[in-house]
C-alpha positions, 0 to 999 in steps of 0.5 A, a space after each residue: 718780899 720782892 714779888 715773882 716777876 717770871 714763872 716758869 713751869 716745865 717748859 719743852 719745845 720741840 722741832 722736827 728736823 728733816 721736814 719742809 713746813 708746807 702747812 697753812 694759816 688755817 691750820 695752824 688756827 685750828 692747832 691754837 683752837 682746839 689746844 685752848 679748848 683741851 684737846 690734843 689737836 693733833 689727833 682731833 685734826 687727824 680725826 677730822 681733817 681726811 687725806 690730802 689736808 695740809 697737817 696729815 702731810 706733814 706729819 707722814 713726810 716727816 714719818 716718810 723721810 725719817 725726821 727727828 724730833 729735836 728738843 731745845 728745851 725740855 721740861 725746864 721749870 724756874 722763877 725770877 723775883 723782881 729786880 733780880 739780874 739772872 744770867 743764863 750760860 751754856 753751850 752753843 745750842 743748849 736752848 738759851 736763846 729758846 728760852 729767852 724767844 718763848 719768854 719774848 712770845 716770839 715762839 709758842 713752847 711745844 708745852 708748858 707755861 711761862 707767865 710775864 707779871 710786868 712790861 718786857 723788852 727784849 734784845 735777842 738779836 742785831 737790830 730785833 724790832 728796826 724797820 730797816 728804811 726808817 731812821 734812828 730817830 723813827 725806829 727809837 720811838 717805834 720800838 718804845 710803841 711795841 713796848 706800849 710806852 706812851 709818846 710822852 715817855 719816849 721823849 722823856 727819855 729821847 735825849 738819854 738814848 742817843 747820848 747813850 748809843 752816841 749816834 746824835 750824828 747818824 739819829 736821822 740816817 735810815 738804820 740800813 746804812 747802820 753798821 753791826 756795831 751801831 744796830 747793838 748800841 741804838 737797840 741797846 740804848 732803847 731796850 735800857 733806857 725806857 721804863 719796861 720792868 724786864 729786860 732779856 739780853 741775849 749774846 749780843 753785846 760780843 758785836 759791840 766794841 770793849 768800851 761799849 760792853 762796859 758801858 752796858 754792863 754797868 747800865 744793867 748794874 744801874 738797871 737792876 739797883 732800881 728794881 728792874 729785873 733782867 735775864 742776861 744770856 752770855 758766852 763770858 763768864 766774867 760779865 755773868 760773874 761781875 753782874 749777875 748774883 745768880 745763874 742758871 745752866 742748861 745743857 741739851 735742852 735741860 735745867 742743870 743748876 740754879 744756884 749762886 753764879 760762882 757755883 753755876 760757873 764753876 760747874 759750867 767749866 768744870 764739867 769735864 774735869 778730873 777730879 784727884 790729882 792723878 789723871 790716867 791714860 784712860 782719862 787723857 786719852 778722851 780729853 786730849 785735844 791735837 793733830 798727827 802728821 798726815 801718813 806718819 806714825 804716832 810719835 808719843 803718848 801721854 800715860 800719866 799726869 799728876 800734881 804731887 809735893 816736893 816729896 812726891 806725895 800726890 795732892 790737890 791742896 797745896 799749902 802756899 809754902 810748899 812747891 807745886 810739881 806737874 809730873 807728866 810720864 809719856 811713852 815716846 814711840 820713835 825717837 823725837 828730836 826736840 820734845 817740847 812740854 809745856 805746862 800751864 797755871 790757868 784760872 777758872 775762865 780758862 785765861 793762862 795765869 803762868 807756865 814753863 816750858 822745858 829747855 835743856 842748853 846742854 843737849 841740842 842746838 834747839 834747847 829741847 829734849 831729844 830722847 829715844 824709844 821709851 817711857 819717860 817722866 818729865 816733872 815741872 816744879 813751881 816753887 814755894 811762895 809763889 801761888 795766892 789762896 784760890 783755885 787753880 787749873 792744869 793746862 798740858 801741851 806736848 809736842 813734835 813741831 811740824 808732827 805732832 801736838 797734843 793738848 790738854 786743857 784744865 784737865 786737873 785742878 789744886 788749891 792753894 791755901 795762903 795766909 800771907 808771908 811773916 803773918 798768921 792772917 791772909 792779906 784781904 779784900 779785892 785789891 789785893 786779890 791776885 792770881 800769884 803772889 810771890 815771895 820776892 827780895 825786898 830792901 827797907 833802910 831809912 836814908 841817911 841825911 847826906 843822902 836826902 
């Protein structure tokens, strides 16, 4: 069985917000000293350390103006087995990039324990580890030396690195004329190609052009084949989802999953879903997204959403030959000359599928509704045999152009269950694993042979 390569036990670290660090070295030893002997080192420093040191005067500005102890991460507990590939997700601010320092020895955690069995680089950052006025080529076999690689295992590897970055041109050119994008490729290039046994990638590669986050991606693919383990922080669920077999969430500080990634994913960007087929005034009015005209009245309201069948049975599993309705009832307050609804099929990651949009080429010049004061029900209907077998999202816009604009992102969710036209069994596997598969006219004849 494949040995833990990471430990991670109730891991917290804390910051005071609000304060100015004026402490010394000095202090900051007899911090690290007395902790490694046992004792609460702030309470014995208070006890030696008398008016006017340099912690007590921290500790009363920061109780003097107020500040607030501000977790990033707080009592998070898991371990990696070795050639796992980990991804971490969440929000901005969650603590991913914490983690990942304290994982690095960047920062020491407020408590807790992290143990790293095996040789670890990093890439948490642009550049992490260049020293600006030396070159490519200096800076390559300076990082491998951090990393504690001999100088025969960076040359070994030497020619791999700058062929990978594709920067032969630039190796001997200072790293401060580098741009962004060339940092992320030559810092990149190391991190994967010498022999560490961990890797930690943080949200860097979104500075790298499209061809190179591909080339990347599959690098770690081919780095976690041979037995290296990597921790891969990313705001793109479908990296996470194409490389990563397992995910962990945190939010505020806290472990929320580990689990499978499709399950992590799934509870990552359905945290705020409405679960049902009916969305309630209650429910829209916290997730509606959107923008009133300055000094001007609210023009409508959206009072009910729901996913119902032709016979207008609410559902959140739809069988593939049955039509799919969006009924969206909304309160007009004045009259609205051209009210447009939009309704949108999303996928999981949020990427629109398809959708419709109201028109009416018998009412107006715009094609839109005009409609009076009042309470009104507009329902949209996707027809039978168009939707594949997976999950789908309900996207919502409404609005007045130039007024007023109300949008609703993911705010139901339904399945569809298919298993193929004329067959009893669902057509399978990757290649045809698409988003909508509609029942479309086709012709079949065998030609004549005057036709040939």
């Amino acid at each position: 069985m494949p040995s833990q390569v990471i430990s991670v036990h109730n891991l917290s670290k804390s910051y005071r917000l609000g304060t100015i660090n004026r402490h010394t070295l000095a202090d900051e030893c007899a911090y690290w000293w007395h902790r490694v002997r046992g004792r609460d080192p702030r309470a014995h420093m208070g006890k030696v350390v008398r008016g006017g040191s340099a912690t007590e005067r921290r500790r009363d500005e920061a109780e003097d103006s107020g500040a607030q102890e501000f977790w990033a991460l707080r009592d998070v507990s898991f371990d990696v087995k070795q050639g796992e590939v980990v991804g971490i997700i969440g929000r901005n601010g969650a603590g991913k990039s914490t983690l990942l320092k304290i994982l690095s020895r960047i920062t020491e955690p407020t408590s807790g324990e992290a143990f790293i069995d095996g040789r670890l680089s990093s890439l948490l950052e642009v550049g992490t580890g260049f020293h600006p006025e030396l070159t490519g080529r200096e800076n390559v076999f300076m990082n491998g030396a951090i990393l504690g690689m001999k100088r025969s295992e960076i040359l070994a590897k030497f020619d791999e690195i700058v062929e990978f970055a594709e920067l032969s041109q630039f190796i001997d050119t200072p790293v401060k004329r580098y741009s962004s994008g060339m940092y992320v490729r030559l810092a990149f290039a190391v991190a994967a190609h010498l022999e560490t046994d961990i890797m930690l990638i943080d949200e860097v590669l979104a500075v790298g052009d499209v061809a190179f986050q591909r080339k990347c991606l599959g690098k770690m693919k081919a780095v976690a084949n041979a037995g290296r383990t990597v921790l891969f922080v990313s705001h793109s669920m479908l990296a996470i989802r194409n490389l990563c077999s397992r995910a962990i969430l945190i939010d505020h500080g806290g472990l929320v999953m580990d689990a499978h990634t499709d399950k992590v994913i799934g509870k990552y960007l359905d945290r705020n879903l409405i679960e049902g087929s009916v969305a309630s005034e209650s429910q829209i009015a916290s997730r509606v997204e959107g923008a009133i005209k300055k000094n001007e009245a609210s023009y409508f309201k959206i009072i009910d959403i729901r996913l119902e069948d032709n016979q207008g049975v609410t559902k959140s599993v739809f069988d593939a030959t049955q039509p799919v309705v969006v009924s969206v009832s909304f309160r007009c307050h004045q009259r609205v000359r051209d009210l447009r609804v939009v309704v949108a099929i999303a996928d999981e990651d949020g990427v629109p599928v398809c959708g419709s949009q109201n028109m009416d080429d018998s009412k107006c010049a715009e094609n839109f509704y005009t409609v009076e004061p009042g309470e009104y029900t507009a329902k949209c209907t996707f027809p039978a045999n168009v939707f594949s077998n997976r999950k789908y999202f309900l996207n919502l816009d409404i609005g007045y152009p130039k007024k007023e604009h109300h949008f609703l992102r993911k705010i139901l969710e339904f399945h569809v269950d298919f298993k193929g036209y004329n067959s009893s069994v669902q057509y399978g596997g990757n290649d045809w694993d698409w988003f909508i598969w509609p029942k479309l006219d086709w012709t079949f004849k065998k030609l004549q042979h005057e036709e040939l």
